[in-house]
N, C-alpha and C positions, 0 to 999 in steps of 0.2 A: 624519577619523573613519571608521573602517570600518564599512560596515552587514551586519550576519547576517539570513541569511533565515530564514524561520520552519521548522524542521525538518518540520513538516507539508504546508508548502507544497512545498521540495523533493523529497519522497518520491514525490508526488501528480506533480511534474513530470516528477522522472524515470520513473517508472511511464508515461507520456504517452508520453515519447520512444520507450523500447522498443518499446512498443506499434505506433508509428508507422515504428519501424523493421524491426518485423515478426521481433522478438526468439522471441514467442507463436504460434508456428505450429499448435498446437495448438486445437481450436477450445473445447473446456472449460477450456483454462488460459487461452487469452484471455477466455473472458469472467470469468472469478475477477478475476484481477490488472484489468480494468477495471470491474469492481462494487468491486475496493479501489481503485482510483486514485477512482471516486465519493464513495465515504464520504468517502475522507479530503478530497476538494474542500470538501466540506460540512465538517468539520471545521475547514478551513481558514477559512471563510467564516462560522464559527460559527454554522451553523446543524444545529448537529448533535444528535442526541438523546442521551442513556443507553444505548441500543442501539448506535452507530455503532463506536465501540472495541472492543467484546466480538464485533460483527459482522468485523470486520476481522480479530480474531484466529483466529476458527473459519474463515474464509475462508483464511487463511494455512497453518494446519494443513491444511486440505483441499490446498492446491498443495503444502505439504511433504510429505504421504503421497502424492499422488501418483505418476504413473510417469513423466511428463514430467520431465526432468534441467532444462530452463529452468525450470517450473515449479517445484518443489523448489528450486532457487536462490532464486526471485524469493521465495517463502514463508518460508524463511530468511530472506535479506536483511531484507525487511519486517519483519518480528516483531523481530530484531535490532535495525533502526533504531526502533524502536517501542517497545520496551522501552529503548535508552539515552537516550531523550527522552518518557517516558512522560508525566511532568508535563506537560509541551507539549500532549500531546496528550488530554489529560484534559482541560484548561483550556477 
């Protein structure tokens, strides 16, 4: 039996990695992209409010307008995998 991980969990992990591999050089886009790797922990963790999704999205928007090219990726990216698993992450 194959196990799937939880779409939320992975986002949140990888969000982690970059981080730690120093993807975020930017000092405002690092801390965006790890205020979202937080929410979505707590999402993960189901401890998350009504706020935490609508927070992540304005967060996202904020690194896509940006001028940082990592950032604008990562804002992309996220919203992307967030919208094709939005149920997940509502739940």
């Amino acid at each position: 039996m194959s196990q799937t991980r939880c779409p939320v969990t992975t986002v949140a992990t990888d969000l982690a990695q970059e981080i730690r591999a120093g993807r975020y050089s930017t000092p405002r886009t690092r801390r965006i992209v790890e205020e979202i790797r937080d929410l979505l922990e707590d999402v993960a963790l189901g401890q998350a409010g009504d706020d935490h999704l609508p927070a992540v999205d304005s967060l996202c928007a904020q690194l896509a307008a940006g001028e940082d090219e990592a950032g604008r990726q990562a804002g992309n990216q996220i919203r992307d995998r967030i919208d094709l698993h939005r149920e997940v992450f509502l739940s």
